[in-house]
N, C-alpha and C positions, 0 to 999 in steps of 0.2 A: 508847775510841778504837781504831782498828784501824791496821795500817802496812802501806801497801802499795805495794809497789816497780813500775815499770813496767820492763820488759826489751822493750817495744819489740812494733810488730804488737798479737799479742791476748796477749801474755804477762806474767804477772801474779805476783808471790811477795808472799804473802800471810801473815803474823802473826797464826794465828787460835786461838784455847783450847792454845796454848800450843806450837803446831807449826807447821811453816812451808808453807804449799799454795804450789804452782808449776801455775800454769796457761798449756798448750797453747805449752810449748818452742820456740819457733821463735827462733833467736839467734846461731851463727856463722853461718848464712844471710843473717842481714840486716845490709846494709850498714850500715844506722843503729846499729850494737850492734857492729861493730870494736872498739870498748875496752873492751868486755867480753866477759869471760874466764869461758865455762862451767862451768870447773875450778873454781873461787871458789864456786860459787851452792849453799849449803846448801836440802835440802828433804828432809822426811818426806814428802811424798806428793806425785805429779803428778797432775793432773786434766787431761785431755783430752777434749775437746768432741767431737771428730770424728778423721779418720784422715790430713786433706790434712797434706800436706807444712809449709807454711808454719804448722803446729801441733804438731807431733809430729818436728819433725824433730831435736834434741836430746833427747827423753825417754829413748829409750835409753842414752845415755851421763851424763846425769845420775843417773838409775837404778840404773846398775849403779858409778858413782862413789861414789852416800851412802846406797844401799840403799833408798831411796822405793819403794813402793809405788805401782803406777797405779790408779786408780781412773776408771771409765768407760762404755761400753757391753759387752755378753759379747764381741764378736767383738773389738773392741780390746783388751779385758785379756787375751781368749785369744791373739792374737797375739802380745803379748809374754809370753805364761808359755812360748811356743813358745820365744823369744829365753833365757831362763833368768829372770825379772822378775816376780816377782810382784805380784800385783793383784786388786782387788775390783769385779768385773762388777756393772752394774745396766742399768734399764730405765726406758723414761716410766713415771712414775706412780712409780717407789718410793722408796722412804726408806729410809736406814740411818743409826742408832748411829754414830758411830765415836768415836775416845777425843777428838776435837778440837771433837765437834759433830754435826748432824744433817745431812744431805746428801739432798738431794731430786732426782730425776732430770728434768729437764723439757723439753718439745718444744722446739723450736727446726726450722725450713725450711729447708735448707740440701740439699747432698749429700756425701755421703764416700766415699772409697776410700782404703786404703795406700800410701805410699810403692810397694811392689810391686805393685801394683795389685789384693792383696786386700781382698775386701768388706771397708768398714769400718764396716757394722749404718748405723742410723738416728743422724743427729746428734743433740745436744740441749744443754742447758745446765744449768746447777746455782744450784740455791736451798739456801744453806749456813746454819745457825744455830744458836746455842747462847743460852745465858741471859744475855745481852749483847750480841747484835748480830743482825744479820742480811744477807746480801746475798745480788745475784742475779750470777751469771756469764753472761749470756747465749751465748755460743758466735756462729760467724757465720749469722746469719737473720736472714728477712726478719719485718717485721712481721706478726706473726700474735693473732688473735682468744685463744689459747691463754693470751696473758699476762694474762689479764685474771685466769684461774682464780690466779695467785700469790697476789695479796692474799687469797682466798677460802680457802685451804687450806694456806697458809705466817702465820708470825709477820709483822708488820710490816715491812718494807724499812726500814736503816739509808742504804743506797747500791747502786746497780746499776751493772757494769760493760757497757756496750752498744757495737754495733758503729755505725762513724757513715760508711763511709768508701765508698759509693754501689758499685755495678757486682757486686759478691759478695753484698753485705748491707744490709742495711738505709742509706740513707742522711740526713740532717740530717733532714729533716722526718718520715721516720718513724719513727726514735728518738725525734724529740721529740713525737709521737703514742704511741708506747710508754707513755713514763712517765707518762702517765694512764693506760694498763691497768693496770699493777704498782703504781701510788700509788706512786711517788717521785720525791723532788725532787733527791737528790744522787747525779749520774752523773761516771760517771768513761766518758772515749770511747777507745774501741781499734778497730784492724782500718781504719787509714786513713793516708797518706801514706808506706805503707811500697814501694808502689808506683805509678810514673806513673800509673793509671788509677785508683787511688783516691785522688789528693792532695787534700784539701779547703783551704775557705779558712778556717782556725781562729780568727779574729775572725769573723766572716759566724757560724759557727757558736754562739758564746761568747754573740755579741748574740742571736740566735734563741733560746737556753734561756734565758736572761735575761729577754728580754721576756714568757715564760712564767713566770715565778719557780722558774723549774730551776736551778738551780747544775752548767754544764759543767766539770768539770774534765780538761784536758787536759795531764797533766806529761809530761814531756824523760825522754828513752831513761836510765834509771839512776835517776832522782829518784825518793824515797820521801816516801807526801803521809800524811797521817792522817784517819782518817774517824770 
């Protein structure tokens, strides 16, 4: 079983080989996450998908609060070793070791740029696994032909975190085209209702992967579910 906490948007604290991953910080930003206090949030390592604001806008202060390391694209981890922050750069297509598991770098369609409006390299997503689990963090994109290579080149999908929330990323019907690329059935949805033009209708959605035999899980800003 894996524990995985939602912090709201695409933001994710994650229980994995024995360390805690925090994926793509966005949280005194978002109104939905007022009651929670980024001072609190233990993490060995951040994971960031891309550079936009509503992902990355807490990493630095979490960071430099519990010593996490980032882990991400070159140009992202180079920006913050600029900040004083270190981090482990990668790229599509690679893999690395780390002491929590194996970390895959993968496509994702999207665009980025920094807060300050430096290059923030090519988005992507992460396919994480160890000899116990496995999942996908998709990042925000759209449906692409590329997911299909996961199952081909990655372990098994335990559960995939997907974007569902229309106008930025992918919406209902092609996450739920997705998970027949990547073969899986247990998603967890981020990257929706955190803004008026992404609100979805979360029963409408619940029943659509259902009558696929998907299991949508969608938990409440703070709640921690198990997979």
């Amino acid at each position: 079983m894996t524990n995985i906490t939602y912090f709201g948007h695409a933001c994710f604290l994650i229980e994995f080989g024995g360390k805690k991953l925090l994926f793509d910080p966005f949280i005194s930003g978002n109104e939905r996450c007022k009651d929670i206090d980024i001072n609190t949030i233990e993490a060995d390592y951040i994971l960031l998908t891309h550079g936009h604001q509503d992902h990355v806008l807490d990493a630095e202060a979490i960071a430099k609060n519990t010593g996490a390391s980032i882990i991400s694209n070159f140009e992202i981890v180079s920006w913050y070793e600029g900040k004083g922050i270190n981090g482990h750069p990668m790229n599509h297509g690679g893999k690395f070791d780390f002491d929590f598991g194996t970390v895959k770098y993968v496509s994702a369609i999207h665009s980025s740029v920094l807060p300050d409006g430096t290059y923030g390299g090519n988005p992507g997503g992460f396919v994480i696994w160890n000899d116990k689990s496995c999942f996908y963090m998709a990042g925000d994109t759209a449906l692409t032909y590329d997911m299909k290579l996961i199952p081909l080149l990655c372990p098994k999908l335990n559960w995939a975190a997907l974007p569902i929330g229309d106008n930025f990323t992918m919406g209902i019907e092609e996450a739920l085209m997705a998970t027949s690329f990547i073969d899986c059935k247990n998603i967890v949805g981020c990257h929706y209702d955190t803004f008026p033009i992404i609100e979805i209708d979360q029963n409408m959605a619940q029943s659509a992967f259902k009558s696929e035999g998907i299991d949508l899980q969608l938990p409440g800003v703070g709640e921690t579910i198990n997979i």
